[in-house]
C-alpha positions in Angstrom: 37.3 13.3 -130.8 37.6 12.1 -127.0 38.2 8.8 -128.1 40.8 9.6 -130.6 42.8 11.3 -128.1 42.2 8.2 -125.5 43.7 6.4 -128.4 46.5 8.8 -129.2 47.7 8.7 -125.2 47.6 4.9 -125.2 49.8 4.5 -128.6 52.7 7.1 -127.3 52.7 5.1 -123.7 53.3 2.0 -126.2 55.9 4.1 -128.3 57.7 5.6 -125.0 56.8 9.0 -126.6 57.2 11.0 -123.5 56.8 14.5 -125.1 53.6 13.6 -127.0 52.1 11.7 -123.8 52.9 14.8 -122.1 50.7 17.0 -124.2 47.8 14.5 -124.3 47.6 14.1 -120.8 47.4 18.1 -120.5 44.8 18.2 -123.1 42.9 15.3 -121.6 43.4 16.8 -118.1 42.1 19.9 -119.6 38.7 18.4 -121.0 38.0 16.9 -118.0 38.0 20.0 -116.1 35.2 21.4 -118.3 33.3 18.4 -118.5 33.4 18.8 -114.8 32.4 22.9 -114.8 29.5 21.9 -117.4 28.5 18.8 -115.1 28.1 16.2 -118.8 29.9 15.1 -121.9 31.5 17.6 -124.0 30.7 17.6 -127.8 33.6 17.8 -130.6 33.2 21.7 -131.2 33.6 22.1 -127.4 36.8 19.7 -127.4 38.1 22.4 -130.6 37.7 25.1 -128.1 39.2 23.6 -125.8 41.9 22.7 -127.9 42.1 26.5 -129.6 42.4 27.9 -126.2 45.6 25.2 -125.6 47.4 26.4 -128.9 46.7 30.2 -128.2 48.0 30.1 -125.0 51.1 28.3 -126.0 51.5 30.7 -129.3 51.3 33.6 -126.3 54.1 31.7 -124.9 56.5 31.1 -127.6 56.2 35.4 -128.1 56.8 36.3 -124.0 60.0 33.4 -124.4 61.3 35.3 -127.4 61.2 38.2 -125.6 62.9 37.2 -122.3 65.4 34.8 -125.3 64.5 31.5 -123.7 65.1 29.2 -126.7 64.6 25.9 -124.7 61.4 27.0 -124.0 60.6 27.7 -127.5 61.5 24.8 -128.6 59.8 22.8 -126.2 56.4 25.2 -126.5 56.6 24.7 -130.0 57.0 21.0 -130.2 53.7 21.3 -128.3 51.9 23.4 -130.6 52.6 20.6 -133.2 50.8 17.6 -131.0 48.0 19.8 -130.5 48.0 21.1 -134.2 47.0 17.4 -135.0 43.7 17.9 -133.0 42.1 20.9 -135.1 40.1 20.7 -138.5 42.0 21.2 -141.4 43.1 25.1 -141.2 41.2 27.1 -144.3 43.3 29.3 -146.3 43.8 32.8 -146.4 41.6 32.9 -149.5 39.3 30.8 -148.0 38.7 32.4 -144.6 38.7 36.0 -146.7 35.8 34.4 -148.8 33.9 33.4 -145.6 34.1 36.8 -143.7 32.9 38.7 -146.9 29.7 36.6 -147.2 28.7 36.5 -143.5 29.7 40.6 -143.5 27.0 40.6 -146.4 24.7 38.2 -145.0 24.4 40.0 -141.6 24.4 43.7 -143.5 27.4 44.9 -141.4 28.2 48.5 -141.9 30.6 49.4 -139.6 32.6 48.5 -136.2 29.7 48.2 -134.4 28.5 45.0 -135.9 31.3 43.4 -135.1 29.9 41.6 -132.6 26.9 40.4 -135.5 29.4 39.3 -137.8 31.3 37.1 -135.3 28.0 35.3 -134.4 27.4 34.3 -137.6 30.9 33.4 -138.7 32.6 31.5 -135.5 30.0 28.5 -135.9 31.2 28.4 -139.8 35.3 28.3 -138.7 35.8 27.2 -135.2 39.0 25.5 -134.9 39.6 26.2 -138.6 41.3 29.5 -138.1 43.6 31.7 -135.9 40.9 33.8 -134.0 43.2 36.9 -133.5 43.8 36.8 -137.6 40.2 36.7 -138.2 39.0 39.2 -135.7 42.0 41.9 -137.6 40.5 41.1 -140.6 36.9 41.4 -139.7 38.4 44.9 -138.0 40.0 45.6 -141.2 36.9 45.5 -143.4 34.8 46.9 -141.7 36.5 50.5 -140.7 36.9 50.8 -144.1 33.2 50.8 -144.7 
């Protein structure tokens, strides 16, 4: 994953794509600092969190800016979210994700909100960076208050 991003930073300084190169470098500038805090190399599931916690905070971002009706900064937040976008697994449906949660629910014998905490144990290794945390945990929420 490191390596493809390397990669990705040198083809948009060959292709002069200033707003991608920009987004790369803040990724890569962003692994560094962990593999710094964690003193070794980071694996690909901790370069997906790392990643996840880029795109929340810009999705956080784009809803304060619509708020205060800064459109530039929409747009430029946004064109962000698409470059990093690129760097997550393939997102699993609705369907899918739905299908997921109900087995692991199952699987850990979840009865009510206070397994919550079970449940996520079990499921986050099966869909990191191949779901909006924030949907998952209202879903999760969702299921089981009405247990």
């Amino acid at each position: 994953m490191f390596d493809r991003i390397n990669n990705d930073m040198i083809n948009a300084m060959k292709s002069k794509d200033k707003k991608k190169l920009d987004v790369i470098r803040m990724l890569k500038g962003a692994i560094q600092l962990e593999e710094i805090s964690k003193k070794g190399k980071l694996t690909d599931d901790n370069i997906i969190d790392i990643v996840s916690k880029q795109i929340k905070m810009r999705r956080e971002s784009v809803e304060e800016f619509k708020k205060a009706g800064r459109n530039d900064l929409i747009e430029k937040t946004e064109e962000e979210l698409e470059v990093l976008v690129e760097y997550l697994p393939t997102q699993l449906s609705e369907e899918e994700l739905l299908k997921i949660i109900d087995e692991v629910i199952i699987k850990v014998d979840a009865k009510n909100m206070t397994d919550i905490g079970k449940v996520m144990k079990k499921l986050i290794p099966l869909i990191r960076g191949k779901a909006d945390m924030s949907q998952v945990n209202a879903i999760i929420k969702e299921k089981l208050s009405v247990k």
